[in-house]
Residue frames as a rotation matrix with the C-alpha (Angstrom) as fourth column:
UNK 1
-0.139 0.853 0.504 -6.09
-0.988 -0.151 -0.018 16.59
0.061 -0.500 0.864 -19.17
UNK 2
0.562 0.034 -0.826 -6.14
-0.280 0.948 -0.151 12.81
0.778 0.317 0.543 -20.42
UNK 3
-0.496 -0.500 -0.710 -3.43
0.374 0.614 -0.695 11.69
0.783 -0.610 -0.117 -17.47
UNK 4
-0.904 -0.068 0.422 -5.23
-0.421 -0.038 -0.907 13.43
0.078 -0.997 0.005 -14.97
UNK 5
0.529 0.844 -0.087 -8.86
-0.842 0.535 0.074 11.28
0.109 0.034 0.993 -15.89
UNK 6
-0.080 -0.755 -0.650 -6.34
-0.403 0.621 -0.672 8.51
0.912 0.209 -0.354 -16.32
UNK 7
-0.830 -0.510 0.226 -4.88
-0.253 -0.017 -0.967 8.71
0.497 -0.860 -0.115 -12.86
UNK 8
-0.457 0.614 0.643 -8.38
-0.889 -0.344 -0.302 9.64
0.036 -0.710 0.704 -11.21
UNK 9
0.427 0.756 -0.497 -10.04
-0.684 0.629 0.370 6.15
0.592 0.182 0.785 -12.76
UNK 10
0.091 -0.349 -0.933 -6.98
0.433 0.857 -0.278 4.19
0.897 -0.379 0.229 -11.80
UNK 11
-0.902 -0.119 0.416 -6.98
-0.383 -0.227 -0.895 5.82
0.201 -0.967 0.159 -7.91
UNK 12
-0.230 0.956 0.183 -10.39
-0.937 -0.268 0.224 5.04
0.264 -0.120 0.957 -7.77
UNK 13
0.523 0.308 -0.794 -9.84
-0.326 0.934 0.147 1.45
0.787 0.182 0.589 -8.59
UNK 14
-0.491 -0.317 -0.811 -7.08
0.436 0.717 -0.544 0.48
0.754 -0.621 -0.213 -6.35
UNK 15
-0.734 0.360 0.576 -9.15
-0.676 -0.471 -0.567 2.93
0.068 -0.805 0.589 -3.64
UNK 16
0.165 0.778 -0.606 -12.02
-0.924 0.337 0.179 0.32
0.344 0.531 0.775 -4.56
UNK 17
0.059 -0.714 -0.697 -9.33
-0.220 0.672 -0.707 -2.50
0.974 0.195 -0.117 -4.74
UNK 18
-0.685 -0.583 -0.437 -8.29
0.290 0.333 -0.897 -2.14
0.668 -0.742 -0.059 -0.81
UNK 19
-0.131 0.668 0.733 -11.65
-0.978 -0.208 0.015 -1.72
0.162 -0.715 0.680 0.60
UNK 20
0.838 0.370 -0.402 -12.61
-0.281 0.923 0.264 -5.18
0.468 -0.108 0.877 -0.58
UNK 21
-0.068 -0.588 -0.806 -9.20
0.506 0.676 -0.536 -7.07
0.860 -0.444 0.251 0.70
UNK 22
-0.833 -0.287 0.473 -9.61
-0.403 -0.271 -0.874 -5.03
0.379 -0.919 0.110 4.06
UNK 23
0.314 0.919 0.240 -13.51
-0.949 0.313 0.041 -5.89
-0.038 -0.240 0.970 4.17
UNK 24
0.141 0.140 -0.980 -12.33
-0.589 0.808 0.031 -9.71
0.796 0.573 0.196 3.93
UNK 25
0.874 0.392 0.286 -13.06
-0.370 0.157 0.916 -11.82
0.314 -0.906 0.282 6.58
UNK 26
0.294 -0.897 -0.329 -9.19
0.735 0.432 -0.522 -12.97
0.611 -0.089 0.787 6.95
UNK 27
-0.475 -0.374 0.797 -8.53
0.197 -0.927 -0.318 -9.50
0.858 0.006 0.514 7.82
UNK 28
0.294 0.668 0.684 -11.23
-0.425 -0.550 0.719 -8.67
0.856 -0.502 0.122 10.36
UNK 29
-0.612 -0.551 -0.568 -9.06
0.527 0.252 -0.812 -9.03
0.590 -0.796 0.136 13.94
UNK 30
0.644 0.659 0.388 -10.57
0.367 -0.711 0.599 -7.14
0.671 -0.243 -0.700 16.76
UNK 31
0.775 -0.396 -0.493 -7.27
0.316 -0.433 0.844 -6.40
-0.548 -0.810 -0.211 17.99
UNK 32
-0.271 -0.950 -0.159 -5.22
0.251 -0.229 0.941 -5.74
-0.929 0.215 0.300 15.30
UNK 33
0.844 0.514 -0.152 -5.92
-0.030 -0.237 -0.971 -4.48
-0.535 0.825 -0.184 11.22
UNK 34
-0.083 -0.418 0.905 -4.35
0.329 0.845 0.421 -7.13
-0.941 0.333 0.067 9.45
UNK 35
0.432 0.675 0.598 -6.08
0.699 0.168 -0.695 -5.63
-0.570 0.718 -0.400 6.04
UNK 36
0.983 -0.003 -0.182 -4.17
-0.116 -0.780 -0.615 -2.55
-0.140 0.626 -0.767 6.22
UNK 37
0.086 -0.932 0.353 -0.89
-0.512 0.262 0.818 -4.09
-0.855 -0.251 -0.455 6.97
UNK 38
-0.134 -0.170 0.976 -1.38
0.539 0.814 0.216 -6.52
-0.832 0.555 -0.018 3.82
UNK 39
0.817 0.554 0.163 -2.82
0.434 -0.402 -0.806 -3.95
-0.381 0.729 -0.568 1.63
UNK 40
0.793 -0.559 -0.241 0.35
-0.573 -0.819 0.015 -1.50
-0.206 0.126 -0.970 2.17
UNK 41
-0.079 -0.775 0.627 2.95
-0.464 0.585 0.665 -4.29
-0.882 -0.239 -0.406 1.91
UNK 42
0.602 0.456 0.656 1.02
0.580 0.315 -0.751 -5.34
-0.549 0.833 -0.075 -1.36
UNK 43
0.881 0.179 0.438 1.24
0.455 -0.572 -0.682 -2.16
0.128 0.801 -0.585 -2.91
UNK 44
0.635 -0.695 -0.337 5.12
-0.482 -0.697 0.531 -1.66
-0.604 -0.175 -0.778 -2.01
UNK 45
-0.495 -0.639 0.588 6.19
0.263 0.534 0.803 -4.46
-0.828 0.553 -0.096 -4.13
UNK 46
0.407 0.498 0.765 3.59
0.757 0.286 -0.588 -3.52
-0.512 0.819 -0.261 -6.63
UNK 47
0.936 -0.186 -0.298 5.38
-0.212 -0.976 -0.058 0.06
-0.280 0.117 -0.953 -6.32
UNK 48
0.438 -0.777 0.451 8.81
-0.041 0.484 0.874 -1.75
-0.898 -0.402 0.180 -6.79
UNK 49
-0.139 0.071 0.988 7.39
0.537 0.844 0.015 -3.31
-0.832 0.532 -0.155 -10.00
UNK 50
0.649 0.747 -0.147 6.10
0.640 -0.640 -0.425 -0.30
-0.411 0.181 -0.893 -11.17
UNK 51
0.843 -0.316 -0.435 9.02
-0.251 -0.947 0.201 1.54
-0.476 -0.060 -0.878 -11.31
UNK 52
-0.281 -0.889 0.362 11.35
-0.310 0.441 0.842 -0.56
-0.908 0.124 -0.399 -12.54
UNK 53
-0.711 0.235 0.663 8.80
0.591 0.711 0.381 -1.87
-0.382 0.662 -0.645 -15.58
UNK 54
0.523 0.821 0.227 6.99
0.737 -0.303 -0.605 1.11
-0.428 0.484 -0.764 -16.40
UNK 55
-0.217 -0.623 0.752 8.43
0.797 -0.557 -0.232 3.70
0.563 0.549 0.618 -19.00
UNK 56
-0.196 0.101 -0.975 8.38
0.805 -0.551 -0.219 6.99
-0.559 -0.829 0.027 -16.12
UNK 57
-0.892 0.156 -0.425 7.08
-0.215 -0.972 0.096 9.47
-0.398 0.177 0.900 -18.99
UNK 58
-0.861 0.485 -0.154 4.17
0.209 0.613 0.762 7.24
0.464 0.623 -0.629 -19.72
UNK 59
0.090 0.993 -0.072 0.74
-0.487 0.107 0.867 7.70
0.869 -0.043 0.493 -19.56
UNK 60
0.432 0.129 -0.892 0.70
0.452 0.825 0.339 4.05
0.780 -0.550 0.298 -17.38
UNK 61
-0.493 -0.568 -0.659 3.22
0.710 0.176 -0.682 5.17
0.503 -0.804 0.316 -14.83
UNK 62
-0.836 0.306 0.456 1.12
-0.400 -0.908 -0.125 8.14
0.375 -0.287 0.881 -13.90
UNK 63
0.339 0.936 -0.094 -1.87
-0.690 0.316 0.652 6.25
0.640 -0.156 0.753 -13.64
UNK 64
0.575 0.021 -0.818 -0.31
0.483 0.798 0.360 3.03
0.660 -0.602 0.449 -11.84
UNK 65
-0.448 -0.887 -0.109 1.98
0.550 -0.178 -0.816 4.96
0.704 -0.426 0.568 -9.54
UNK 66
-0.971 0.230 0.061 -0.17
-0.182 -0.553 -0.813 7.70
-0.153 -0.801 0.579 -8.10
UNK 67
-0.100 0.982 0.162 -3.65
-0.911 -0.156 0.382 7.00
0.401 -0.109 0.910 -9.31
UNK 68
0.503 0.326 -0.800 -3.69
-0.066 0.938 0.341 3.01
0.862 -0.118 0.493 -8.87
UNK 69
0.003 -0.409 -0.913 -1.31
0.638 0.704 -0.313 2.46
0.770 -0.581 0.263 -6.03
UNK 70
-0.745 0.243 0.621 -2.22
-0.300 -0.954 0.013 6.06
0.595 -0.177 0.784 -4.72
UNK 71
-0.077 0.909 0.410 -5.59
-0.979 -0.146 0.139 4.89
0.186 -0.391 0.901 -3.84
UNK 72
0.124 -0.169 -0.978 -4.47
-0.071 0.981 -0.179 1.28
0.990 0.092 0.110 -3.45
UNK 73
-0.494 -0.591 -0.638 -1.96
0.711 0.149 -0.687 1.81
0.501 -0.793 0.346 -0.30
UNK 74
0.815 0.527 0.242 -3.35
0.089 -0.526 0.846 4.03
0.573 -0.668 -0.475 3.00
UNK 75
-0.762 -0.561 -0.324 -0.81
0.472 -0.139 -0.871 5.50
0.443 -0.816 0.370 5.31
UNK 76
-0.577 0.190 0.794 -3.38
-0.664 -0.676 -0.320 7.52
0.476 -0.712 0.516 6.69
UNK 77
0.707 0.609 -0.359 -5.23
-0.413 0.768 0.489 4.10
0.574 -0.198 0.795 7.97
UNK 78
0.019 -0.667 -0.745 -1.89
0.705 0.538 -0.463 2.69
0.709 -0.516 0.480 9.11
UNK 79
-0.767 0.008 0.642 -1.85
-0.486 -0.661 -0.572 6.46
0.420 -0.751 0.510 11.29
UNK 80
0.300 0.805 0.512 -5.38
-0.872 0.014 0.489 5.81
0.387 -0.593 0.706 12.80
UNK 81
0.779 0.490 -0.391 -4.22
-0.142 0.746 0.651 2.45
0.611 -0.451 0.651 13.75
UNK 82
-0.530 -0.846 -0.064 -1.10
0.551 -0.286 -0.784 3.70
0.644 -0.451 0.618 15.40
UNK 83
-0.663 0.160 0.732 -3.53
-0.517 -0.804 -0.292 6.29
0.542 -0.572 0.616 17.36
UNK 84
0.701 0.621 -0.350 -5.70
-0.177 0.627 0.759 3.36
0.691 -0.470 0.550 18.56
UNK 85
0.409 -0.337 -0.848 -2.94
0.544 0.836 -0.070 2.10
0.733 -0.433 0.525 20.13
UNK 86
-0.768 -0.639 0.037 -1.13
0.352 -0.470 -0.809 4.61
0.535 -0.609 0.586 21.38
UNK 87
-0.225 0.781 0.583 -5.11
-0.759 -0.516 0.398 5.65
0.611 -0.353 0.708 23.05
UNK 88
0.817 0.079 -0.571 -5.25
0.329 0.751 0.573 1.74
0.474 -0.656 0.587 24.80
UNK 89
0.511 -0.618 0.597 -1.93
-0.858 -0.328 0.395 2.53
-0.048 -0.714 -0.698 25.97
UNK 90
0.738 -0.263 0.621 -0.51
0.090 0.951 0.296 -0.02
-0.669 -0.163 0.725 24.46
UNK 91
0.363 -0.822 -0.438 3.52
-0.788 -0.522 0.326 1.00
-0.496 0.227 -0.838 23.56
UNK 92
-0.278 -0.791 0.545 4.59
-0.314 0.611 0.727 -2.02
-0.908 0.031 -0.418 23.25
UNK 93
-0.068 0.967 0.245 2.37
0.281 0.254 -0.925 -2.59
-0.957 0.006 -0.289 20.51
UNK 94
0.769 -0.112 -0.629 2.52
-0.355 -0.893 -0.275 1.04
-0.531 0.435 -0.727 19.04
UNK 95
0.216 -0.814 -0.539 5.83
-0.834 -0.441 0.331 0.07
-0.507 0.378 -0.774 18.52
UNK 96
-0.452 -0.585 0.674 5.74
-0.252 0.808 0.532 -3.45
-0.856 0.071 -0.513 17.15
UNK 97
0.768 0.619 0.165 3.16
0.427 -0.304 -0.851 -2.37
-0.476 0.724 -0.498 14.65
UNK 98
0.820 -0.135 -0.556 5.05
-0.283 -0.940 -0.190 0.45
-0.497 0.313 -0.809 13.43
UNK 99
-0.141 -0.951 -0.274 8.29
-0.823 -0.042 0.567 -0.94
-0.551 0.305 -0.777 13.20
UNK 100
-0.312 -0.333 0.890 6.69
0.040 0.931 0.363 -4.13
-0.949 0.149 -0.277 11.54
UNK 101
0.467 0.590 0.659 5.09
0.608 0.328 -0.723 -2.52
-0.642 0.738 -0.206 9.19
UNK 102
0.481 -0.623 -0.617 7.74
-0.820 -0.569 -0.065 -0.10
-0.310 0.537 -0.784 8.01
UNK 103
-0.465 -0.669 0.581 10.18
-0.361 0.742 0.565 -3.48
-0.809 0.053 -0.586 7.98
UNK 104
-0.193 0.204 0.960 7.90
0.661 0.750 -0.026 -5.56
-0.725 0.630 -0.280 5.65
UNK 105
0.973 0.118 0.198 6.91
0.227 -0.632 -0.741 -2.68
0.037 0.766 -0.642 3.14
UNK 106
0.215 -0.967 -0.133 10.86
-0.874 -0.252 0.415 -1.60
-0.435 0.027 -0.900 3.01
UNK 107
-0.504 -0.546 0.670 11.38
-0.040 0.789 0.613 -5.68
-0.863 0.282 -0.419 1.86
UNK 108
-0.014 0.553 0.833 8.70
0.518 0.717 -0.467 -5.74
-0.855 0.425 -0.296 -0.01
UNK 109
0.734 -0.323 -0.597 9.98
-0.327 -0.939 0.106 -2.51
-0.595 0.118 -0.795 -1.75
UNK 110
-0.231 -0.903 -0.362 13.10
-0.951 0.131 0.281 -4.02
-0.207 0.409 -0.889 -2.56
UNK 111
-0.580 -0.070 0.811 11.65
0.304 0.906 0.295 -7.27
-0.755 0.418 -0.504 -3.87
UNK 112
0.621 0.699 0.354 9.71
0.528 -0.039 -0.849 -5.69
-0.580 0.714 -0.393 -6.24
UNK 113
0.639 -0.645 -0.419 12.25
-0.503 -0.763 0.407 -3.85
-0.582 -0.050 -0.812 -7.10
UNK 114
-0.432 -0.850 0.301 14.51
-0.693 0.526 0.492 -6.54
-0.577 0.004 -0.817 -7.92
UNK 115
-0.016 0.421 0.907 11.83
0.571 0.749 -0.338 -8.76
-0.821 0.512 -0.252 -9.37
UNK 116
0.893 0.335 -0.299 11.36
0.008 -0.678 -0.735 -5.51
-0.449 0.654 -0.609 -11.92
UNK 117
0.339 -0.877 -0.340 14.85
-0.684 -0.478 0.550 -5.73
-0.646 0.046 -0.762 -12.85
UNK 118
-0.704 -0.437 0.559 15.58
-0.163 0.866 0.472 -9.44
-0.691 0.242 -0.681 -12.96
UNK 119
0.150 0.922 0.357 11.98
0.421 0.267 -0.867 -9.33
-0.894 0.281 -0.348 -15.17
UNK 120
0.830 0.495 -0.259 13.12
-0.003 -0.459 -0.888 -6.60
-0.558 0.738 -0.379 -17.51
């Protein structure tokens, strides 16, 4: 019972966590959502780190893996802002979104990764 309260506090936080860095005025485009693109790219290197530097039958990794970075990272936010576009009609877009944000989360993936390695 203890990892799933765990989990729930730390899903809350990063769910907490990536309202405020989207709510920052850096973030606030009216043509693009800059907040979720930084948020998810965050939390793939943090997911890198995570795995590589947390013991995977631990308490922690449960909690930072799915509860913190769970409620940290939004794919369903990156969807809605794929269906904006693809509702302007704007492909070209659709698709330079998409593929840029798979591209950076995939690096940032594999630098955290690596930084978790070269770290432990």
């Amino acid at each position: 019972m203890i990892p799933f309260i765990s989990m729930s506090i730390f899903a809350a936080l990063g769910a907490v966590l990536r309202a405020v860095i989207t709510d920052l005025k850096i973030f606030q485009q009216p043509d693009r959502s800059y907040g979720t693109f930084a948020v998810n790219a965050t939390g793939s290197f943090l997911m890198g780190l995570a795995v590589t530097m947390i013991d995977q039958d631990s308490i922690y990794y449960f909690s930072v893996v799915f509860g913190f970075l769970g409620g940290f990272t939004t794919y369903s936010a990156f969807a809605l802002d794929q269906l904006k576009l693809l509702e302007e009609k704007d492909y070209k877009g659709l698709i330079k979104h998409s593929f840029t944000a798979l591209f950076f989360c995939l690096v940032a993936l594999a630098a955290g990764l690596l930084t978790g390695v070269y770290a432990a």
